[in-house]
Structure formats: C-alpha cells, structure tokens
C-alpha positions in Angstrom: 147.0 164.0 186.7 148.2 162.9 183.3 151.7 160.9 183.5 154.1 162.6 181.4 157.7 161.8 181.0 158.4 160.3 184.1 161.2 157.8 184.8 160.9 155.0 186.7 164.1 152.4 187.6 162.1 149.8 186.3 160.1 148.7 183.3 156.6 149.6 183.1 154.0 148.4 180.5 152.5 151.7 178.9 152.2 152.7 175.0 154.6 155.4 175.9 157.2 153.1 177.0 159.6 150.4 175.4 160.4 148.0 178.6 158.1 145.1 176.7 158.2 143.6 173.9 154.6 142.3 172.8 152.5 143.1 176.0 149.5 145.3 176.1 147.9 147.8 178.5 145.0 149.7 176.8 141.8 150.6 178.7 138.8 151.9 176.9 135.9 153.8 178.4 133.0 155.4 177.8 130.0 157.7 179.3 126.3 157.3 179.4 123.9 159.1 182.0 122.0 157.7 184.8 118.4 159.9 185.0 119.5 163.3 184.8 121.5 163.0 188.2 124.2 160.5 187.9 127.2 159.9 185.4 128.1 156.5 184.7 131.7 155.4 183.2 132.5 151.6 182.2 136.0 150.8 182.1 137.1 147.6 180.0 140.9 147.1 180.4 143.1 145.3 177.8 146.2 143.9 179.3 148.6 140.8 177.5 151.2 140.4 179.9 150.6 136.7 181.7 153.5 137.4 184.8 151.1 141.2 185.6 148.3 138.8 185.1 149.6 136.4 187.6 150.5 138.7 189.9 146.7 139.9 189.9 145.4 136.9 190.4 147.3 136.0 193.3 146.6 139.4 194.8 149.9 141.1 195.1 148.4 144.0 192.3 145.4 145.6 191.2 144.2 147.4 188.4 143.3 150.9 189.7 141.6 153.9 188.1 142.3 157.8 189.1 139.6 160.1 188.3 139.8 164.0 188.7 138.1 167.1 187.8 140.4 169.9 188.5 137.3 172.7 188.6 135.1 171.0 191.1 137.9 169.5 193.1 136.7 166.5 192.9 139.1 163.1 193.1 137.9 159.6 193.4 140.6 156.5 192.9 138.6 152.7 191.7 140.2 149.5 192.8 139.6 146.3 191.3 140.8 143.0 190.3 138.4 142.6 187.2 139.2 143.9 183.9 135.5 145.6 183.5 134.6 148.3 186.1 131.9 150.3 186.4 131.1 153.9 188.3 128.6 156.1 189.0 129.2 159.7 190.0 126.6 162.5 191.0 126.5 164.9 188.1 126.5 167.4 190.5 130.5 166.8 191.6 132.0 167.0 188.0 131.6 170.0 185.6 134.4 171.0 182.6 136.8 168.6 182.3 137.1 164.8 184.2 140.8 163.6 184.0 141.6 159.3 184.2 144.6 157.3 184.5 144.1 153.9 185.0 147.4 152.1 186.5 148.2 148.2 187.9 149.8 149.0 191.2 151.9 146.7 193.3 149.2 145.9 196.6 152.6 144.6 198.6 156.0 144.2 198.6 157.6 142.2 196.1 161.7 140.5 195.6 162.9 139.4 192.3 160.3 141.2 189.5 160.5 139.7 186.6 158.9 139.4 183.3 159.7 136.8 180.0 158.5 139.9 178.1 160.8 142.2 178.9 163.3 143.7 176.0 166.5 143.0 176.1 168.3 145.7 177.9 166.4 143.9 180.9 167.7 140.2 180.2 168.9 138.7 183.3 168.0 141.4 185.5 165.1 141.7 188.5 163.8 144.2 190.5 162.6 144.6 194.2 159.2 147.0 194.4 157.4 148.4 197.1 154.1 148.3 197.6 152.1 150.9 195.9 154.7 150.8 193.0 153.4 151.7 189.2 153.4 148.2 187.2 151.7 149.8 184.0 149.6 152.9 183.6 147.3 153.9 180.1 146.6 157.7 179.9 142.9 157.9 179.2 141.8 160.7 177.0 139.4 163.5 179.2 136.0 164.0 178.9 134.3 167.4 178.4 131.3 167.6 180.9 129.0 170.4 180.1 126.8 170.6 182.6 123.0 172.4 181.3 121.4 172.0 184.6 121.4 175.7 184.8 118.8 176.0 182.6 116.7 174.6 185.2 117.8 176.4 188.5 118.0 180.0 187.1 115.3 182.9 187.0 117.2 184.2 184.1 117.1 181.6 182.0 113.8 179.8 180.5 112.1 181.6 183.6 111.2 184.8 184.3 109.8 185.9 187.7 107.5 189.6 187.0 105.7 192.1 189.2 101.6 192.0 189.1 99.9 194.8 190.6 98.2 194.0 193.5 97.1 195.9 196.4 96.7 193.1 199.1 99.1 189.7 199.4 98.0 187.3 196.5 99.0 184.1 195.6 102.1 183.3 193.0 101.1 182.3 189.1 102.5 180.5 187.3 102.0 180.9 182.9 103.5 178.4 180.4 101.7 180.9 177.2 104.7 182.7 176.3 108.6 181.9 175.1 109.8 181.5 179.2 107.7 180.1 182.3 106.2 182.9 183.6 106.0 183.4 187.7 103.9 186.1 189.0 104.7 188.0 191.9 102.2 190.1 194.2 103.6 193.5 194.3 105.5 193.5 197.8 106.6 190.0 197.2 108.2 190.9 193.7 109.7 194.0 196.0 111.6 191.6 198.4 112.6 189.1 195.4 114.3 191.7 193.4 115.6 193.2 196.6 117.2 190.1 197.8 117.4 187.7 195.1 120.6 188.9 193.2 122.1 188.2 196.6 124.6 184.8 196.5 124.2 183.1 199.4 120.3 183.3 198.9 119.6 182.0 195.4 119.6 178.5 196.6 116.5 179.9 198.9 114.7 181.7 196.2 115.1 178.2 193.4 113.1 176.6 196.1 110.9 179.0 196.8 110.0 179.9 193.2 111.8 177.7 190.4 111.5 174.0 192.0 107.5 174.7 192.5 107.3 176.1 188.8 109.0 173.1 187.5 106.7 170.5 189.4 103.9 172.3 187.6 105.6 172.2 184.0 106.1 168.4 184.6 102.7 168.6 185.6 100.9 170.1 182.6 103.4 167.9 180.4 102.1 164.9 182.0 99.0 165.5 181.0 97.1 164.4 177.9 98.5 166.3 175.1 100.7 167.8 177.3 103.7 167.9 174.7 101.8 168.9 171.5 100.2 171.6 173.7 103.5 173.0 174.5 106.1 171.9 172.0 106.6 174.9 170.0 107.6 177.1 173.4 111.3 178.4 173.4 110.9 177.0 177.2 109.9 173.3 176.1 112.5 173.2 173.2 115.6 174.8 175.9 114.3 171.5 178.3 114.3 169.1 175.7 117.8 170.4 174.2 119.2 170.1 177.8 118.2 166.6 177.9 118.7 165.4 174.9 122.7 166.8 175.6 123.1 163.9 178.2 121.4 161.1 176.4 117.9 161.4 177.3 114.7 162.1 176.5 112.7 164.7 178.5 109.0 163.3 177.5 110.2 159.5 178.4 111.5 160.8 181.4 108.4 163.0 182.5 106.0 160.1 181.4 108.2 157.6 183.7 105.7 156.4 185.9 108.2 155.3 188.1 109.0 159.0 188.9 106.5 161.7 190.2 106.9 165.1 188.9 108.5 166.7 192.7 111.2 163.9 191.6 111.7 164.8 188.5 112.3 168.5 188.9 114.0 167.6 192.2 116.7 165.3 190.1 116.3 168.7 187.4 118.1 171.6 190.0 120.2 168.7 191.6 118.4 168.3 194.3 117.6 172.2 195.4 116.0 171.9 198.5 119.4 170.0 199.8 121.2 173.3 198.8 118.9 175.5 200.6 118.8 173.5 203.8 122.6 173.8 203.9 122.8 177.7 203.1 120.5 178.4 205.8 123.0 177.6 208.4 125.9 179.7 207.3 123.5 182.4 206.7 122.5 182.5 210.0 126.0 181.9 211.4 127.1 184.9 209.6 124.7 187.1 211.2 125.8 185.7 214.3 129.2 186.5 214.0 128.2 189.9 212.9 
C-alpha cells in the first residue's frame, strides 16, 4: 500500500515531499531467517525533526510500520515508540512480494501543529490534526520472498513415490541410492495413492502420510556419521542444501543442531504438515456431509 501522490492539507516529512527544510524520515530494513520457519525484519528509523521527536516522546505519536503481502492476504501494522523494531513472521503467511510503509501517526488529537522546520510557504501558520493523522511516512522498497519449501512437501519434486510388486500388504521403503528419495509402495497401497493423491483437498493427508516420514528418515541418515559425504553428490541432497542455503542457512548445521530432533526438523521443513492435515480433515468430512 505504497503512498503515491497523495495530498494532504498539511506538511508531512517524507523524501517525496517539500514541507521541511532540513528534517529527515528514512527507515532502513533488512531480512534474515529464523530456522527455516520464521522471517525476521529489523527496522532502524532515521528521523531529525526535534518538535515529531517531542511529540513522540510525550506520547501524542508513534512511529508505525504497515506490512502487506497482497498474494497471501496477509496484513500486519507495528507500533512503537523506539526507533529500532524488530518482527518475526511465520514463513508460512508471506510468499511473492511483502509491501512496508513505515509512517509517525498522530495517537490523539492535537491544536496548533507546528514545526521551526517548516519551509516558508508555512511561516506563521498551524494546524489542528486528528488522531490517527499521517505526520511523515518513508516508502520502503518490497521484498521478493521466494518461498522453496515445496521442494520439501511435494511427491513430484526431490521425491518420488513407486509401485513394488507385492502380493500381500507390506510395509513402505524408503531409498536414498538414486537422484530423488525413493518411497515404495505395496501394490494396492500405490493403487489408492495414485487414485487419490492428485486429489486437492487430500495432498496435505498424503505429505503426512508419506513425505514427512521420508524426511525424518533423510535427517536421520544425515545425522549420522558420514552422513553428508555418504550422500552429498545426490541431486536430492544438493536440491535440500540449495533450498536452504536460499534463506540464509545451512542444511548440515541445521540437521546436526542438537537442539532439534529430526521429527522437528522436517516438521519446521513442510511448515508444519501435520497442522495442515488435521485441519483438512474436517472440511473433508463436512463436505461429505453436506453431500
């Protein structure tokens, strides 16, 4: 929600604007992960002007930050009185592009505005504002989230689930040999799975059924003594390590974490896939109901 040529019956303090003569606004951010489920952004804001200052201080403003990402619908507004904010958001609410403005915003009524800095076409003049009015605002440039998580939650993608010919039930397998992990599939299970599983409202099911327990056992073997010279030179290991290494991390220091048990790990992986099944299941039955 980008401000773009808007007028305002007042002066403002923004780089766009010229209602002051030596103030600043400017607010500069940056992104860094937290583990492979959280974003965290750190604002530090710049601003000059002693009277917006004052009026900080004594509570009748507050710097506030506007966050948006127009293809997950997500919106989220920061309030503060500091000049450094921080923010953590589930990775799993942004994806494409995450919009900021960060403002000062009048908390409460206010007679006679006035600022020493002002330009001259405002010399002698002051203003009455309502609360919530726009003091200053600083356009801050998007970021570009692209999300690789689904390199992780996908039977397409470094997995591939296959038939073996059995004639009774038999368990699931699970082989790290070849380019993608490998899961096995008695013959009448692989039967329902490629019956149902290019069904929507069921691949949430079928990643916990099948991918989440295939990605405990790769954190598994990985964790093991020579685990990553074992297996570095798989397509699978070097998609993993790619998708990590995209948001800052590294996948070895995070599956050697001893902090963090594989089922965690791979858990933290699919954004947390067993929450997304558990939640399908109930409009899935509801639909049948109302059938």
């Amino acid at each position: 929600m980008n401000i773009n040529n808007r007028l305002f019956a007042y002066p403002v303090l923004s780089e766009e604007k010229n209602d002051y003569n030596q103030s600043v606004f400017n607010v500069n951010y940056e992104q860094t992960m937290q583990g492979v489920n959280s974003l965290k952004l750190s604002f530090k804001i710049e601003m000059t002007c002693q009277d917006l200052e004052k009026m900080i201080l004594n509570g009748q403003a507050e710097y506030v930050i506007h966050l948006e990402c127009t293809t997950t619908a997500y919106r989220e507004v920061l309030y503060s009185v500091s000049n450094y904010i921080e923010h953590e958001i589930p990775i799993g609410r942004v994806n494409g592009r995450l919009e900021a403005v960060a403002f000062i915003i009048l908390k409460k009524r206010v007679t006679n505005f006035y600022s020493e800095d002002w330009v001259e076409d405002f010399n002698g003049v002051t203003f009455d504002l309502l609360q919530g009015s726009i003091l200053a605002y600083k356009n801050l440039e998007s970021l570009l989230l692209t999300k690789d998580y689904e390199e992780f939650s996908n039977a397409n993608s470094i997995f591939t689930v296959y038939k073996r010919i059995t004639d009774d039930d038999k368990p699931a397998e699970i082989s790290l040999d070849s380019s993608k992990i490998r899961i096995g599939l008695g013959t009448r299970d692989y039967d329902t799975y490629a019956r149902y599983s290019v069904k929507t409202e069921l691949q949430a099911i079928f990643n916990s059924m099948l991918i989440l327990p295939a990605l405990v056992y790769v954190f598994e073997e990985l964790k093991q003594e020579n685990g990553e010279e074992l297996y570095r030179n798989k397509e699978w290991f070097l998609a993993l390590e790619k998708s990590y290494a995209k948001r800052g991390i590294s996948l070895m220091d995070e599956v050697l974490n001893s902090d963090k048990e594989s089922y965690q790990l791979a858990q933290e992986a699919m954004e947390l896939p067993i929450s997304k099944a558990l939640n399908q299941i109930p409009a899935f039955f509801d639909t049948i109901e109302e059938d």
